[in-house]
N, C-alpha and C positions, 0 to 999 in steps of 0.2 A: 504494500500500500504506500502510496504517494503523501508524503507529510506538508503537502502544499495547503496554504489556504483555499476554499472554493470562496471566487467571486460571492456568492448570496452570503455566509458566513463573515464580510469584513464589519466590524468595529466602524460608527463615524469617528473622524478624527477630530482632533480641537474643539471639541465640544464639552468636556470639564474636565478638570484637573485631578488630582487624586483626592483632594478633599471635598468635592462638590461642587465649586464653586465653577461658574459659566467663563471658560476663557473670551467667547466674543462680548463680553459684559464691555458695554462701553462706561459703564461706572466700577470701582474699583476700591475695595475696604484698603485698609493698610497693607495688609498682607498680600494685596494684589499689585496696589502702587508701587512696595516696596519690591517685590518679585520683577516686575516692568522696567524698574531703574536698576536694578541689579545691586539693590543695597539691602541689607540686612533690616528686619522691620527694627531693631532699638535704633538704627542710626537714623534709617526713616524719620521718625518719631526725634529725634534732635535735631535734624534739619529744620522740621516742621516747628518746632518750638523756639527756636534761635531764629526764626527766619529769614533761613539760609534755602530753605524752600518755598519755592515761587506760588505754582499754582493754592491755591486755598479747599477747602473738604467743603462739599454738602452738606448737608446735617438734614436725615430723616428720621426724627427719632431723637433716640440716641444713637442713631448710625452714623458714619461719618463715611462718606464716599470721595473722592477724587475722578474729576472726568480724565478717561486715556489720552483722548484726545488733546487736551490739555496739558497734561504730561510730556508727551511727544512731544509738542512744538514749545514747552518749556525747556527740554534738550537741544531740540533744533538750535534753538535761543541763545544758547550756550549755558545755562544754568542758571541766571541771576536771580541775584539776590528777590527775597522779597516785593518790596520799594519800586527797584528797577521793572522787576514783571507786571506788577500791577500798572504802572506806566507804560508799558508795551502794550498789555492787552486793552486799554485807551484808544490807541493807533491803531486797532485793529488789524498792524499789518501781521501777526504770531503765526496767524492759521492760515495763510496764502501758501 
């Protein structure tokens, strides 16, 4: 017998992670913001508090979300500070 997958048999892909959570979430807990930027969630969470992190959280709740997209073109950006980002996203030019 052949140990191939059969076509009807494939898994979707990128559709959640190992904890549940929706990878195409265009909203995103800590734990996702911080997986995205490739930082550890405590450092996350000092970024964010020193703000040395741009974008700012939703608040549903007690939830706190970060939009991806937002994220993204706060990399694009080059990082900036706080101050800086919120002055950019003013200009409207972040997400071109």
């Amino acid at each position: 017998m052949s140990s191939r997958p059969r076509p009807g048999n494939k898994k979707p892909q990128n559709e959640t992670r190992g904890n549940g959570e929706n990878q195409n979430a265009l909203l995103l807990d800590a734990s996702g913001a911080s997986a995205l930027l490739g930082f550890t969630r405590q450092y996350f969470y000092q970024l964010q508090s020193s703000g040395r992190l741009g974008p700012m959280p939703m608040h549903f709740g007690r939830r706190a979300r970060w939009s991806k997209f937002e994220l993204i073109a706060w990399v694009k950006s080059g990082c900036p500070g706080r101050e800086k980002w919120l002055e950019l996203l003013k200009t409207n030019d972040v997400f071109v």
